[in-house]
Structures are given as structure tokens and as C-alpha cells.
C-alpha positions as CSV (number, residue, x, y, z in Angstrom):
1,X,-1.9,43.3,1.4
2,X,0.2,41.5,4.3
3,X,2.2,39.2,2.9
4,X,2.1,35.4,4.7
5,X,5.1,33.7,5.2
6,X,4.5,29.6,6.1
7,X,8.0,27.5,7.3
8,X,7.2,23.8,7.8
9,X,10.1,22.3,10.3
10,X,12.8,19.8,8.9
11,X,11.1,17.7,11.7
12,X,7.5,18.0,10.9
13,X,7.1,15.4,8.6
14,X,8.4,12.2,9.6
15,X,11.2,10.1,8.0
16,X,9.1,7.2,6.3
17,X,6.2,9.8,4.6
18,X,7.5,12.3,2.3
19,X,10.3,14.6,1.9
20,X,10.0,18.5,3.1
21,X,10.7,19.9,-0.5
22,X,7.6,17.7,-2.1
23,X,5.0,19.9,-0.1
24,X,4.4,22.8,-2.5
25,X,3.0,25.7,-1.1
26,X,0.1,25.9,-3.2
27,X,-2.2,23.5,-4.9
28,X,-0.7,21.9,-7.9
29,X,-2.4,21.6,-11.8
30,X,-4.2,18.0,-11.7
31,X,-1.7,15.5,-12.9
32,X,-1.9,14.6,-16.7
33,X,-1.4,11.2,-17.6
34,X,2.1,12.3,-19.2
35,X,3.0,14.0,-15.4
36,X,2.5,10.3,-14.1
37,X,5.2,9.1,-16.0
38,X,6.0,6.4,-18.3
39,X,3.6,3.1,-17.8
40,X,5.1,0.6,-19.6
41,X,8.3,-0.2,-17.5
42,X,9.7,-2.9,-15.7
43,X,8.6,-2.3,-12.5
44,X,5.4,-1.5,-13.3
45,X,5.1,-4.8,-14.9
46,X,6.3,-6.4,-12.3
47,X,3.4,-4.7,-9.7
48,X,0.7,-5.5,-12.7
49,X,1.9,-9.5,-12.5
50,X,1.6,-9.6,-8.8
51,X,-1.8,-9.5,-9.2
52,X,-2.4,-11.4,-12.4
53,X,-0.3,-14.4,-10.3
54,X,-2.8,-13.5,-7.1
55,X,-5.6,-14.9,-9.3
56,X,-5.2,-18.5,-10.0
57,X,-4.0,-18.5,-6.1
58,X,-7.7,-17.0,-5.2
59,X,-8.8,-20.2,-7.2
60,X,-7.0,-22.7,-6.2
61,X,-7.6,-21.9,-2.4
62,X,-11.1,-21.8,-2.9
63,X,-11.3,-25.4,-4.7
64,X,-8.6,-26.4,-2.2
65,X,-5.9,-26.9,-5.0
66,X,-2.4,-28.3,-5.2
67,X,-0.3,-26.8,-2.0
68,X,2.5,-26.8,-3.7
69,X,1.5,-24.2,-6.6
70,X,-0.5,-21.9,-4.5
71,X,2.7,-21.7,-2.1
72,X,4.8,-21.6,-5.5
73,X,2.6,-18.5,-6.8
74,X,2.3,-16.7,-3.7
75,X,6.2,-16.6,-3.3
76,X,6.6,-15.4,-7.7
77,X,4.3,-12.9,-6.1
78,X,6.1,-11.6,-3.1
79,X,9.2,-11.9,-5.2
80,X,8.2,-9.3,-7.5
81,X,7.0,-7.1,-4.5
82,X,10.5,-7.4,-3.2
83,X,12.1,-6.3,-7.1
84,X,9.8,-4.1,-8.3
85,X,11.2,-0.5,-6.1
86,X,14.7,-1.9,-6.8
87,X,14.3,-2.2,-10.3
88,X,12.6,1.3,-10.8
89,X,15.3,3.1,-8.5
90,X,18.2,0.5,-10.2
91,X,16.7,1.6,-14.0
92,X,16.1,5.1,-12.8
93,X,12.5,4.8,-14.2
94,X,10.4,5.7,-10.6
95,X,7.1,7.2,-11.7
96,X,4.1,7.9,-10.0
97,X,2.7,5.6,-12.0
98,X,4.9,3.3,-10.0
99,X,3.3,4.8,-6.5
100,X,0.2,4.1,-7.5
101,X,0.3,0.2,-8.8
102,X,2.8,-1.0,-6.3
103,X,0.5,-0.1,-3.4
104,X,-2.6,-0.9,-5.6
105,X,-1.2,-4.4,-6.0
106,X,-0.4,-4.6,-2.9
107,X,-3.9,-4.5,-1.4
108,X,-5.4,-6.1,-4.1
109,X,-3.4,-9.1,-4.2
110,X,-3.7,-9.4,-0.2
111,X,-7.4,-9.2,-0.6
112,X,-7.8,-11.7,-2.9
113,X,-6.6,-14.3,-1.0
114,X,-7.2,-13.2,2.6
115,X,-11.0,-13.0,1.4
116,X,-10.7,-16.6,-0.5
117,X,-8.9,-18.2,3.0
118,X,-12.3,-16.1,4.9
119,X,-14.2,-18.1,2.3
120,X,-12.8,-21.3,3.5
121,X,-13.0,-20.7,7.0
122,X,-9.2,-20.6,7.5
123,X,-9.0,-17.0,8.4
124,X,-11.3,-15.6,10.5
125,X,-14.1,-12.5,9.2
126,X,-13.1,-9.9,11.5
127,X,-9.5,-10.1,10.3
128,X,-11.0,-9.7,6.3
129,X,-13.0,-6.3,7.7
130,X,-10.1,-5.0,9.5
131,X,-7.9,-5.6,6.3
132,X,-10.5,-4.2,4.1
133,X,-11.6,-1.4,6.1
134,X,-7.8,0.0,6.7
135,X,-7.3,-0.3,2.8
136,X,-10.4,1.8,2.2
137,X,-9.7,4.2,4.7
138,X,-6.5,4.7,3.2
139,X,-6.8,4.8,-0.6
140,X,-9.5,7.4,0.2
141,X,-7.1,9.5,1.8
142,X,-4.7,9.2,-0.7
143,X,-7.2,10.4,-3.1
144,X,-8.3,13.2,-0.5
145,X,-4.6,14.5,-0.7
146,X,-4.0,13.8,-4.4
147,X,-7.1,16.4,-5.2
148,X,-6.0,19.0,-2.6
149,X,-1.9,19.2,-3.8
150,X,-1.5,16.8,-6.7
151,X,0.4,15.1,-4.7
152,X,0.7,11.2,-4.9
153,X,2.1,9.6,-1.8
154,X,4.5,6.9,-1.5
155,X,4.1,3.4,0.8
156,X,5.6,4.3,3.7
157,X,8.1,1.4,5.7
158,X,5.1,0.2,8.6
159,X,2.8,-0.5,5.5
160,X,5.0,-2.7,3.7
161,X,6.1,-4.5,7.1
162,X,2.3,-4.7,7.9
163,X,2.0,-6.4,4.1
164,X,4.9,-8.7,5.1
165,X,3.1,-9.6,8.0
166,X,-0.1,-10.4,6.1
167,X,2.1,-12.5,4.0
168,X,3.1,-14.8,7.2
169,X,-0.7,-14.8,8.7
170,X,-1.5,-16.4,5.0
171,X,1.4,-18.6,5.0
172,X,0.5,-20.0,8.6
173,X,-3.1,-20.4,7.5
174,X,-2.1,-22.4,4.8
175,X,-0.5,-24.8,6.0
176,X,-2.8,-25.3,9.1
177,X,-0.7,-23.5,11.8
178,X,-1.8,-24.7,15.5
179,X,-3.9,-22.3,17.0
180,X,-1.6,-20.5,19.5
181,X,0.2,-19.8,16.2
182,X,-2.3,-18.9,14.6
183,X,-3.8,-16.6,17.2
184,X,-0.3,-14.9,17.5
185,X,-0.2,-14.6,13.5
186,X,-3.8,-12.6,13.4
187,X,-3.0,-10.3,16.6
188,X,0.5,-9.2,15.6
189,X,-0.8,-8.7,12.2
190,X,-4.0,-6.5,13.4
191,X,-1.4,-4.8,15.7
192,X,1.0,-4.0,12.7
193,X,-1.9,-2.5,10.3
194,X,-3.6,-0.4,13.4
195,X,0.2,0.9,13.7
196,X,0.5,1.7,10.3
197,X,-3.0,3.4,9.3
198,X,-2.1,5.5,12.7
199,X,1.2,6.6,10.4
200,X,-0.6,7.2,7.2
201,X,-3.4,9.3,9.1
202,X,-0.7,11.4,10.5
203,X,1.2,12.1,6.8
204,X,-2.5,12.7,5.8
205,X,-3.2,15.3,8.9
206,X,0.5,16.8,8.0
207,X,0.2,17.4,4.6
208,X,-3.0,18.5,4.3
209,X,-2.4,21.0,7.2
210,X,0.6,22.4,5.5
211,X,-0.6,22.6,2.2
212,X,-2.5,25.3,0.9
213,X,-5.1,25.3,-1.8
214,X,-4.6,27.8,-4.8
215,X,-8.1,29.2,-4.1
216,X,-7.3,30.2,-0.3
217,X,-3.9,31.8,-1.3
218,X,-4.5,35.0,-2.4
């Protein structure tokens, strides 16, 4: 039998998706629950109240609360997106566990309230699809890959600056931006999350190229 040799390039894989020695060369066991890590750690806590503090904000937009406490919750919320990765790399506690709420939060939490501003007619229904169908496409990549290596990918930097972008879109429709600002907000936005889905399809592509399944090894 000829044996098969497979080198992946230092420079196949870019930068922001995952580093060259996490692509195994075959197909991982399924991860256990104890291979995800420990749960119960400060920055997962922190992911899991992002979106407990999304969910009076969801209200209070849709009964067109108080101002001042759905702009106080949103920023406890994008305060803890900002700790969270420092405190897991600070504490030394990074999980996958970790890589799977602070992403999960992530889109949940942005959902939430860019579906209650479509709701209100603040933010227009085109942007909600765009946002939702991106997440989709994405988390069923993620699971794609996560069957096929065991691998569980990281955010990459373009998907949290397209989050942080969301962010500024809700903020400006919030406080009634005027429409050249507006329009601005939701076309840089759309351009940011096109730019980073076109990033995570390519780490997809890449990794599932270059990794082989234990069934097609031998």
C-alpha cells in the first residue's frame, strides 16, 4: 500500500481562522461533554448574561420603554462581550465551551433586538433577513465541520467587528438617527457581514478540504 503524505502551507489558512497545528489529519472521536471543558466559569457566565440582559431590552423596545435602561442594558451587554475572551485567556480557563456560547450569544442577543427594532419599524426587514440568514448559514457550517473533525471553530476578528457594527446600526436606530445616517449605518453594516461570512466560508472550504475523515484514510 502507497503511503500518502498531505503538507498543508503555513500560509494556507489565514491569520484570524485557526492555527495550522489544530487541523488533525484525521477525523477526531466526537467531543464528550468533559472534552468541552469546564461550563461553569467566569466567562462563560458572562456570555450566558449577555443574553439574559438582551431580554428585558427585546421588551422594552417593543413597548417603547424607558431609553435610558434599554441603552443602560445594551451597554452591561456589550461590556461583557468585551470581558468575557479576556477573562478566559486572563484566568486561563478557555474551553470550547467558551467558543460555543460567546458566538451563540452573540447572534442571539443581536437578534433579539434587531428583530424587536424590525417589529417597530425602526430597522428595516431586509436588514433582519440578511442578519438572520448569515447567522444560519454560518452556525450550520460550524456544525458541518464540528461532525467531519471535531473541530469547534473560534469567532474570527471580521465577525466580531461586523457584531460591533450591528451594535452602532442599533444604537443609531435608537435614538432616531437622521436618515443619511441611518442609511450609512445599514449599508456599512450589510457590507461588514457579507465580508465576514465570505471569511468564514473560506475557513469552512479550508478546513474541510484539508481534513480527512477516518473512514477515507485507510
Amino acid at each position: 500500500m502507497t503511503e500518502i503524505n498531505i503538507k498543508i502551507s503555513e500560509d494556507s489558512i489565514p491569520d484570524d481562522s485557526i492555527p495550522d497545528d489544530s487541523i488533525p489529519d484525521e477525523m477526531p472521536p466526537e467531543p464528550t461533554d468533559s472534552e468541552l471543558g469546564q461550563f461553569w466559569t467566569g466567562a462563560n457566565v458572562l456570555s450566558m448574561l449577555r443574553v439574559v440582559l438582551v431580554i428585558p431590552v427585546t421588551y422594552l423596545i417593543v413597548v417603547d420603554g424607558p431609553l435610558l435602561w434599554i441603552l443602560s442594558l445594551l451597554i452591561l451587554a456589550l461590556t461583557t462581550d468585551y470581558l468575557d475572551g479576556r477573562v478566559a485567556r486572563w484566568s486561563q480557563s478557555v474551553s470550547n465551551w467558551g467558543k460555543l456560547l460567546d458566538p451563540f450569544a452573540d447572534k442571539m442577543g443581536g437578534l433579539l433586538v434587531i428583530s424587536a427594532l424590525t417589529y417597530v419599524d425602526k430597522l428595516p426587514l431586509w436588514f433582519f433577513v440578511t442578519v438572520l440568514g448569515r447567522d444560519l448559514l454560518i452556525i450550520l457550517g460550524g456544525v458541518i465541520i464540528r461532525r467531519r473533525t471535531g473541530i469547534i471553530g473560534m469567532s474570527i476578528l471580521s465577525g466580531k467587528l461586523a457584531v460591533s457594527a450591528i451594535a452602532l446600526t442599533v444604537l443609531a436606530a435608537l435614538l432616531h438617527a437622521d436618515p443619511p445616517v441611518m442609511e450609512f449605518s445599514l449599508w456599512f453594516t450589510t457590507g461588514l457581514l457579507v465580508f465576514s461570512y465570505l471569511r468564514y466560508l473560506g475557513r469552512f472550504f479550508k478546513m474541510y478540504a484539508t481534513v480527512i475523515p477516518a473512514s477515507d484514510s485507510n
